[in-house]
C-alpha positions as CSV (number, residue, x, y, z in Angstrom):
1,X,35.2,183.3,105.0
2,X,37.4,186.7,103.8
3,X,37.3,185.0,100.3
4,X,33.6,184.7,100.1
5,X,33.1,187.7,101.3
6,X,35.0,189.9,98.9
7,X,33.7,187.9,95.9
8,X,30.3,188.3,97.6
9,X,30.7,192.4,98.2
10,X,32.4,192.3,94.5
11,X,29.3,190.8,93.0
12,X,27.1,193.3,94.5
13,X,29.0,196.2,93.4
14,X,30.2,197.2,96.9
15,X,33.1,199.6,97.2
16,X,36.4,199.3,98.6
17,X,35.8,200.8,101.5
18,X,32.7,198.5,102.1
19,X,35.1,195.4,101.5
20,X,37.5,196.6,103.7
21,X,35.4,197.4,107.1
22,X,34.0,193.6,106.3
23,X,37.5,192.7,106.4
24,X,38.1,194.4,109.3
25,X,35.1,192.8,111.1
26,X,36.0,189.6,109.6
27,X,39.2,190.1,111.4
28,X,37.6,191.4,114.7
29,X,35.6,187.9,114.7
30,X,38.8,185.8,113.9
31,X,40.9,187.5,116.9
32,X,37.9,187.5,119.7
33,X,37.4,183.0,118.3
34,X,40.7,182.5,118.5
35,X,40.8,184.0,121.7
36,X,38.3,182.4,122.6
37,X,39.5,179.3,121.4
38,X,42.7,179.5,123.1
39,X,40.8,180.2,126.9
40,X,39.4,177.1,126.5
41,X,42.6,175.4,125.5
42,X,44.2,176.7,128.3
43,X,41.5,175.7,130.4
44,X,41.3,172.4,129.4
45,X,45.0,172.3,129.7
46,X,44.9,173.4,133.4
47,X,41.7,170.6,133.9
48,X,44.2,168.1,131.8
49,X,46.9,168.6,134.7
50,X,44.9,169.1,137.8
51,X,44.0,165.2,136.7
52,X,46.6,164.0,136.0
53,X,48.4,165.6,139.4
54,X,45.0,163.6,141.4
55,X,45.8,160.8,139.2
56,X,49.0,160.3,140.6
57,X,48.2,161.2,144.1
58,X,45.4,158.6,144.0
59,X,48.1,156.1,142.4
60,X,50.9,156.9,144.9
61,X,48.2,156.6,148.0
62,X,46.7,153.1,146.2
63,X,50.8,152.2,146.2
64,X,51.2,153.2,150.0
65,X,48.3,151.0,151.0
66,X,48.9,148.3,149.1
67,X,52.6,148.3,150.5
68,X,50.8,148.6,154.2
69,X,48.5,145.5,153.4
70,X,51.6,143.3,152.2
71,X,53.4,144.2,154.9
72,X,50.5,143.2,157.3
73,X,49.7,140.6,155.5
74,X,53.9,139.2,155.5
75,X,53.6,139.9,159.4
76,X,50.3,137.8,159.9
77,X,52.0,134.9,158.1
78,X,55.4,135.0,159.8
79,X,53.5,134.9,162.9
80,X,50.9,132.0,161.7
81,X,54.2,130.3,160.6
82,X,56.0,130.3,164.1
83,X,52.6,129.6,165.6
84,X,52.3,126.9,163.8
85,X,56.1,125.9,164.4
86,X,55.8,125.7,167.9
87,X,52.4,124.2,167.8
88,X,54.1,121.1,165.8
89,X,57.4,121.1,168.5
90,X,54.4,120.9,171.1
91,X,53.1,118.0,169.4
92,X,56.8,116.1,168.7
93,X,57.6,116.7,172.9
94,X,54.1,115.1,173.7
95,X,54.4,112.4,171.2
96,X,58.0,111.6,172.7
97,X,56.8,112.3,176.3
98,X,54.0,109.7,175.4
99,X,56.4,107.1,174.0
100,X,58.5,107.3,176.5
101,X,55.3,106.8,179.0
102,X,54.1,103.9,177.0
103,X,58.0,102.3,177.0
104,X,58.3,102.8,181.0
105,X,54.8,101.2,181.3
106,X,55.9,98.3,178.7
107,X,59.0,97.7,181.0
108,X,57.0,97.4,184.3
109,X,54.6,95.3,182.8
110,X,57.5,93.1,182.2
111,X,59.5,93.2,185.4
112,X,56.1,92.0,187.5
């Protein structure tokens, strides 16, 4: 831009002084963009970490009820297992209760 702007204030015959308050202005324009430019950088810097900061909170909280659910979840079938244990004992006693039954019946049958 300062380039094409001398060669421009050149062509037209424009004195020094001329050239000069264009650089100055040129200048002006370059600090106020690039300060501009660098508010927004920061900005998006701050938005960049604000995510990332919810990011990991939503990841850490995602983690912590996951963890919950497993642990339910290793309760629930512990529980279903013993259950389920005792419930098959219950069935071996009455299985052995009925056999012995069915062998005392078998023997009286026998002895009259």
């Amino acid at each position: 831009k300062l380039e094409a702007a001398l060669s421009e204030s050149s062509k037209r015959g424009e004195s020094i002084v001329d050239c000069k308050r264009k650089v100055e202005e040129l200048g002006h324009e370059l600090r106020v963009d690039m300060h501009t430019r660098q508010k927004q950088l920061d900005s998006l810097e701050r938005s960049t970490e604000a995510l990332k900061e919810k990011g990991e909170r939503e990841r850490s909280k995602i983690t912590r009820d996951l963890q919950k659910f497993e642990n339910l979840m290793h309760s629930k079938l512990t529980k279903f297992d013993a259950a389920q244990q005792s419930h098959s004992d219950e069935v071996q006693a009455t299985q052995r209760l009925a056999s012995n039954y069915n062998s005392d019946l078998e023997t009286k049958l026998k002895d009259l």
